[in-house]
C-alpha positions in Angstrom: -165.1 38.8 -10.2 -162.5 40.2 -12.1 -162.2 38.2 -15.0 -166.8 38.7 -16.0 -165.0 42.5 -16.7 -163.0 41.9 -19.9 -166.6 40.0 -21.3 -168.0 43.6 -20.7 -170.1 42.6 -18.0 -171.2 44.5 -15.0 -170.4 42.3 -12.2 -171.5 41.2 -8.8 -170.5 38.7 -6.1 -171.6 37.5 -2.0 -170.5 36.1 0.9 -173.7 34.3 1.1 -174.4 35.8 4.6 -171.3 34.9 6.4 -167.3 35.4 6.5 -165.6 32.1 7.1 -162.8 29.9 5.8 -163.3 27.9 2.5 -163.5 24.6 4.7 -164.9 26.2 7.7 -169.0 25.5 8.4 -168.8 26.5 12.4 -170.6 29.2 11.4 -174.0 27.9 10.9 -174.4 26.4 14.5 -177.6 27.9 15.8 -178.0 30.6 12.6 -180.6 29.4 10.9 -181.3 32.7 9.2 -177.4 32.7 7.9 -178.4 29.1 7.1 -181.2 30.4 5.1 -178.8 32.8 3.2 -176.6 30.3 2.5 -179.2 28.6 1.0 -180.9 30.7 -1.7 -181.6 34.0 0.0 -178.4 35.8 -0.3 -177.7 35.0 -3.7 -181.1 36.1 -5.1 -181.1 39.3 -2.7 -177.8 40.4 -4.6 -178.9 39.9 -7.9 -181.9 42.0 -7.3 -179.6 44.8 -5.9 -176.6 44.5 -8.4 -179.6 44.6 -11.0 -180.8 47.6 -10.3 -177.4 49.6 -9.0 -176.8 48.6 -12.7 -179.9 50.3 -14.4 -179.5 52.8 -12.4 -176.3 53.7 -12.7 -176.4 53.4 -16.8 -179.7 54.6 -17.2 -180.6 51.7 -19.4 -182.5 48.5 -18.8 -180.4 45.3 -18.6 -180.3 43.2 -21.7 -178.8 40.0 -20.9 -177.8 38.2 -17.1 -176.0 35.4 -16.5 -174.4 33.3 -13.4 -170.9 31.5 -13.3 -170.3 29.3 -10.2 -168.7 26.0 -9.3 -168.8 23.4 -6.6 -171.0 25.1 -4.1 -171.3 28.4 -6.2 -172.6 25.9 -9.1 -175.2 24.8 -6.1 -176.2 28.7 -5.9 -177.0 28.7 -9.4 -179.5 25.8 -9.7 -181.1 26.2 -6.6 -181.6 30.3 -7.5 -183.0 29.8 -11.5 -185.2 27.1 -9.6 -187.2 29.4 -7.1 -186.7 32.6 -9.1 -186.3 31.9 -12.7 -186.2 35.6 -13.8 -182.7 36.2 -12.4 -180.8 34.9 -15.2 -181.1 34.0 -18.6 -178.4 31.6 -18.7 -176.0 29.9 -16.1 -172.8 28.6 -16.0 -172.9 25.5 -13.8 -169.4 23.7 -12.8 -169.5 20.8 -10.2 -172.2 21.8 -8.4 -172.6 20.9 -5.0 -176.5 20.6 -5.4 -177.2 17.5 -3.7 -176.4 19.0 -0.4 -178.3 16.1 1.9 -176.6 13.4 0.0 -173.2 14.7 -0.6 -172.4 16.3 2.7 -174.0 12.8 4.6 -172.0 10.6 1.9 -168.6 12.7 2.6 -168.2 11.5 6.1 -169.3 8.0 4.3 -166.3 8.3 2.3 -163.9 9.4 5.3 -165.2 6.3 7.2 -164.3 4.0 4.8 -160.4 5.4 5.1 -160.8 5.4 8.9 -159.5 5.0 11.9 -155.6 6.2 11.4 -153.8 3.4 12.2 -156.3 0.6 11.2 -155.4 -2.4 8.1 -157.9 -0.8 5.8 -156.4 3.0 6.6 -155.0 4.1 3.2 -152.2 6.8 3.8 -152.3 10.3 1.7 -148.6 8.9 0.4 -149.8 5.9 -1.6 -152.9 8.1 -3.4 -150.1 8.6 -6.7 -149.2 5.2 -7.3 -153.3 4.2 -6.7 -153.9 6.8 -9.5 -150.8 5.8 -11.6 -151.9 2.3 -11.1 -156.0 3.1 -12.2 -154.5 5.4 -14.8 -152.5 2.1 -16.3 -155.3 -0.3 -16.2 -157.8 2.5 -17.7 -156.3 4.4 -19.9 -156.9 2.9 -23.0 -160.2 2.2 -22.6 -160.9 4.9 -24.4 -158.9 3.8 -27.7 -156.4 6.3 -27.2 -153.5 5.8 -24.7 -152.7 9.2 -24.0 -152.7 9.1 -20.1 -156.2 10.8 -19.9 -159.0 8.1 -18.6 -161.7 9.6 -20.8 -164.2 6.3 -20.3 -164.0 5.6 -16.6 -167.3 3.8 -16.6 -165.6 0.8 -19.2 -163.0 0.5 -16.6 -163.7 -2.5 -13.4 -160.2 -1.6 -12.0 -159.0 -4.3 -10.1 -157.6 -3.3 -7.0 -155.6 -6.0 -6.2 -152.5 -5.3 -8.8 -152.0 -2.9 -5.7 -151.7 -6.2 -3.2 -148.1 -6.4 -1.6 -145.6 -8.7 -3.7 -141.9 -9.4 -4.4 -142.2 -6.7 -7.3 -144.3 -4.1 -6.1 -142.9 -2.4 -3.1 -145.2 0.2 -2.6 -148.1 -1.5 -2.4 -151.2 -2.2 -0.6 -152.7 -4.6 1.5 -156.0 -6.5 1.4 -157.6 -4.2 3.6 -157.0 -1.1 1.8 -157.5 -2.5 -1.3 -161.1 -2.8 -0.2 -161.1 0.2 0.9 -160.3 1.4 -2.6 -163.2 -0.6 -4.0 -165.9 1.0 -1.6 -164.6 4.6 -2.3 -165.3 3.8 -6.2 -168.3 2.5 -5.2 -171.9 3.7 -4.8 -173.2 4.4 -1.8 -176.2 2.6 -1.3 -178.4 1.4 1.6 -180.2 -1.9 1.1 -179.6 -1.8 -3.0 -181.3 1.7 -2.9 -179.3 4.5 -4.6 -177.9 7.3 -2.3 -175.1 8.6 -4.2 -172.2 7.8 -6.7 -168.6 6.9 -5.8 -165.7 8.6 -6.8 -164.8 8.3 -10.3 -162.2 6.2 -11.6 -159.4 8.6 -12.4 -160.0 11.1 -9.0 -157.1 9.6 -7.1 -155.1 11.7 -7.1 -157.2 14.7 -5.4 -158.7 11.7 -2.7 -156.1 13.7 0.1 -158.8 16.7 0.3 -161.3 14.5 1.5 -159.7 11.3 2.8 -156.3 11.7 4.3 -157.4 13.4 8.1 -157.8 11.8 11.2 -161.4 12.1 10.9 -163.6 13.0 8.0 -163.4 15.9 6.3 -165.3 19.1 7.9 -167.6 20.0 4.8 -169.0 16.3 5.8 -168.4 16.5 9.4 -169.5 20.2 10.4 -172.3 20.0 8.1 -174.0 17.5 10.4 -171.9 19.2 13.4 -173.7 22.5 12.7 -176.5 22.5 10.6 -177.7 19.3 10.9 -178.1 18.2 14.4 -176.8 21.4 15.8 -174.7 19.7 18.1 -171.0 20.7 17.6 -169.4 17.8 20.1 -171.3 14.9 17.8 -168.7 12.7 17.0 -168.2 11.3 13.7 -168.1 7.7 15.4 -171.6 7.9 15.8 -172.5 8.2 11.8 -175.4 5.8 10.5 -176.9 5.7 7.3 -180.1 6.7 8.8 -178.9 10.8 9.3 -179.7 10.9 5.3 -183.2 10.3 5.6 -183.1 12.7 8.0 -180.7 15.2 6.6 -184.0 14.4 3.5 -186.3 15.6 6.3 -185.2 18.6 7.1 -182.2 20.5 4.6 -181.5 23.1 7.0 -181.1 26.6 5.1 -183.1 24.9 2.3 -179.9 24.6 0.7 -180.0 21.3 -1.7 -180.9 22.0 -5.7 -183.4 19.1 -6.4 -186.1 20.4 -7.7 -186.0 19.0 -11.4 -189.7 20.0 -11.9 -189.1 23.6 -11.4 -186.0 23.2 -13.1 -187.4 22.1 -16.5 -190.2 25.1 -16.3 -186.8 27.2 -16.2 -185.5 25.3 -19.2 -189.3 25.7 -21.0 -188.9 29.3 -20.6 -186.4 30.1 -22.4 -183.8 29.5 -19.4 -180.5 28.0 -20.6 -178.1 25.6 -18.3 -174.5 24.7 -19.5 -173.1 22.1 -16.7 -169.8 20.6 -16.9 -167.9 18.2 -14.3 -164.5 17.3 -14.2 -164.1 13.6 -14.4 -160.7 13.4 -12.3 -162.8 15.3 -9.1 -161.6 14.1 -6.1 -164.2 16.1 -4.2 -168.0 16.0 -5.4 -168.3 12.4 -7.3 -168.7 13.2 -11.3 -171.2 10.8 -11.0 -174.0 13.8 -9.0 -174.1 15.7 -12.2 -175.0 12.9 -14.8 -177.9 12.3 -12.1 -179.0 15.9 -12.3 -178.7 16.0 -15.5 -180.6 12.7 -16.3 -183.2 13.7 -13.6 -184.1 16.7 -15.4 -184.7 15.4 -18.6 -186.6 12.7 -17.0 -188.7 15.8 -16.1 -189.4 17.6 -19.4 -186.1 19.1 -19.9 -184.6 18.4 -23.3 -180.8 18.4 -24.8 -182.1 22.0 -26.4 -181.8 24.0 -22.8 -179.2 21.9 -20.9 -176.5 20.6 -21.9 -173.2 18.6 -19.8 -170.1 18.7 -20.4 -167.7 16.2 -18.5 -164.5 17.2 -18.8 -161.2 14.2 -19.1 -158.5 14.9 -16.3 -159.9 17.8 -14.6 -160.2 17.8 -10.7 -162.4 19.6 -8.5 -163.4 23.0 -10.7 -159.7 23.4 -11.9 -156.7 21.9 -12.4 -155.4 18.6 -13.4 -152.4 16.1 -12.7 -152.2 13.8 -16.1 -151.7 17.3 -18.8 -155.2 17.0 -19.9 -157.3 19.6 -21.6 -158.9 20.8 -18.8 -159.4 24.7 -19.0 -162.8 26.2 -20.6 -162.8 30.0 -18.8 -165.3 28.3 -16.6 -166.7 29.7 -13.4 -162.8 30.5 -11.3 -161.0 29.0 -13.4 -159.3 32.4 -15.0 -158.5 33.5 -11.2 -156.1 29.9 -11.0 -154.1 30.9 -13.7 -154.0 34.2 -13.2 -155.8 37.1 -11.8 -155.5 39.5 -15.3 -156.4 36.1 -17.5 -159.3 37.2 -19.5 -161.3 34.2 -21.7 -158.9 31.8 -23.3 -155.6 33.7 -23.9 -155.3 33.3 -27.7 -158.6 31.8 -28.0 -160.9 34.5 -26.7 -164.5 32.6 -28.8 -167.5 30.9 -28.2 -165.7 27.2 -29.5 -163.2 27.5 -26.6 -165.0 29.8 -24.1 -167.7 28.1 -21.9 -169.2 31.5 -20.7 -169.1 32.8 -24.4 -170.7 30.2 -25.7 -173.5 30.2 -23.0 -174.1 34.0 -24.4 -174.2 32.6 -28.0 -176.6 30.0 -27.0 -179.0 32.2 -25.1 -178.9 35.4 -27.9 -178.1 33.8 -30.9 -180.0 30.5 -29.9 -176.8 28.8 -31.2 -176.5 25.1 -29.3 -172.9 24.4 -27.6 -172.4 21.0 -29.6 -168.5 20.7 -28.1 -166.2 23.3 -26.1 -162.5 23.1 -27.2 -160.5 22.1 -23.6 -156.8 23.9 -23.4 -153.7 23.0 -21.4 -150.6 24.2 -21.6 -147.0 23.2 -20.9 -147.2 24.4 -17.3 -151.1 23.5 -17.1 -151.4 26.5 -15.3 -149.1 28.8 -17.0 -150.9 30.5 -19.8 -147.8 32.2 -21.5 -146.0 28.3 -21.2 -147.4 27.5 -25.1 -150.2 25.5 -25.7 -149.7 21.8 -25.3 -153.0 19.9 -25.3 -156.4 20.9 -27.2 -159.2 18.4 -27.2 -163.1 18.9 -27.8 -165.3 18.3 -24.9 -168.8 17.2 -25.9 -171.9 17.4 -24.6 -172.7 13.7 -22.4 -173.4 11.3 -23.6 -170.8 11.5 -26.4 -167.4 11.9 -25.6 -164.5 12.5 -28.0 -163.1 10.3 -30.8 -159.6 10.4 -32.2 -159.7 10.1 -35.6 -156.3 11.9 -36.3 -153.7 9.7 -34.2 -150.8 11.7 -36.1 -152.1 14.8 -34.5 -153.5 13.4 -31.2 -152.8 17.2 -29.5 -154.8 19.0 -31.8 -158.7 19.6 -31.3 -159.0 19.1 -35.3 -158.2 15.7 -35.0 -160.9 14.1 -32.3 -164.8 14.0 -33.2 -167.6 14.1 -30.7 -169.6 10.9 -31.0 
């Protein structure tokens, strides 16, 4: 919360109904009024009261409100400006979680694939660098720039097999979990009908958050455990692809985010929606937000009042492994630096600052056309000198280098 203050924003947060453990869903067995909070109702229910401690306490109506939230909090977002459009003028919208049925169903999916501990195809949390060193190899220049950033996963078929066991490559793979390597990049589908995208080429190296236990991870596992069928001994052996109809059915706590219609009425009205999605996350598929994206416009929503930005290198909200441009003062990012980082140090303005250039966009009606991505020598070490500045651009267009004598310089790449 700290870091909305130095914007000159009055500020307000929630536990969404609940006190747990990042990780930890136990809570939601038989509470399906926490459930509910979770969902929708606790995050609307504090903006009403923040809103009005604020009025009242400065005597003066509220001009502007805005929301900043990723992964699940980017889920709280969508699903609040959906059902009560009035809350915010403009959100902030990072990885969001907002396909709650599919994602959570298509997590113990993904930990299946890597499973049982012991088993040919089992891939060991170990060998996840030299996968992603291997990807980053066949992939990176893809892009026209070999920089070590994949920037066009979706050119790249990687070919799993350079990984095979040889006389040259000692750590290596074998058959099996080179397969398994294939179906974790690969949709999920059930009898050629889409369910959800793989993980993107390029995430390897954040797979051990979701992949490396001896059974899939709990956001997957307690999510059916505890909300879905209420039953916290169901074991994850028991999976089949038929629990995501059913998860469809019944979204306890009304927590998934798919309503596109209501969603573009937002957009119509004036509402504003500036998305972005690391394309290195190793933990909600970059792939979920091009289809929310697409599915809106597909629904009357136009490039005017939403706009993503997928974001080269970055993992799961923050962070990155391969010194890419990667920090926008999105939604937590200012708190993983640093917990007195304000903005962008040295570049506190709309063309570097994602939430600044939301407010621009809403007051000023001024459209984001790119958002200037910073690294720095430490990636997270903002006093370690600046080491990487790239444009990120608003999808489909990505960023061209035009400048290859100044590759580390925004000024020389073009969004197109």
């Amino acid at each position: 919360m700290g870091a909305g203050l130095g914007y000159g924003f009055a500020v307000a947060s929630t536990d969404l109904g609940h006190n747990s453990s990042q990780f930890d869903i136990t809570w939601a067995l038989g509470q399906a009024e926490k459930q509910f909070d979770f969902g929708f109702r606790a995050t609307h229910g504090t903006t009403v009261i923040a809103k009005k401690l604020v009025e009242t306490f400065y005597a003066s109506k509220i001009k502007y409100s805005y929301y900043s939230g990723c992964s699940t909090g980017g889920r709280q977002g969508l699903k609040d400006v959906q059902l009560y459009p009035d809350d915010f003028d403009g959100v902030l919208i990072g990885a969001p979680a907002w396909w709650t049925t599919h994602l959570q169903t298509w997590t113990i999916k993904a930990g299946i694939y890597n499973l049982p501990q012991g088993a040919a195809n089992h891939i060991d949390a170990s060998l996840y660098p030299q996968i992603a060193a291997d990807v980053v190899s066949q992939c990176d220049s893809l892009d026209g720039v070999t920089d070590g950033i994949i920037s066009a996963p979706h050119e790249c078929d990687v070919d799993a097999d350079r990984l095979l066991c040889n006389a040259a490559n000692a750590t290596c793979l074998k058959p099996e979990q080179a397969q398994t390597v294939r179906e974790l990049h690969a949709d999920y589908t059930i009898d050629g009908r889409f369910l959800f995208p793989g993980l993107e080429v390029g995430s390897e190296n954040e797979w051990n958050v979701l992949i490396s236990g001896s059974e899939p991870a709990s956001l997957g596992l307690q999510y059916i455990q505890n909300m879905l069928l209420d039953d916290p001994d169901w074991p994850w052996q028991n999976y089949t692809d038929s629990l995501v109809s059913f998860a469809d059915e019944k979204d306890p706590g009304n927590i998934t985010a798919d309503d596109f219609a209501a969603m573009s009425h937002y957009l119509a009205d004036g509402g504003k929606v500036l998305m972005y999605h690391g394309m290195s996350d190793g933990l909600i598929p970059t792939g979920s937000s091009k289809y929310f994206y697409e599915s809106v416009i597909r629904y009357g929503g136009t490039s005017d009042s939403i706009r993503l930005f997928l974001i080269p290198g970055l993992h799961h909200c923050r962070g990155t492994s391969v010194d890419a441009p990667w920090y926008i003062a999105g939604a937590n990012q200012a708190g993983f630096v640093g917990t007195s980082v304000f903005s962008v140090p040295g570049f506190a303005d709309p063309k570097h600052d994602a939430l600044m250039a939301l407010m621009q966009w809403v007051e000023d009606n001024t459209v984001v056309d790119s958002i200037v991505a910073t690294t720095w020598t430490n990636s997270t070490d903002t006093t370690s000198g600046v080491l990487r500045q790239r444009p990120i651009c608003p999808y489909p267009e990505r960023a061209i280098l035009k400048n290859p004598e100044a590759i580390n310089s925004a000024d020389a790449w073009v969004c197109a």
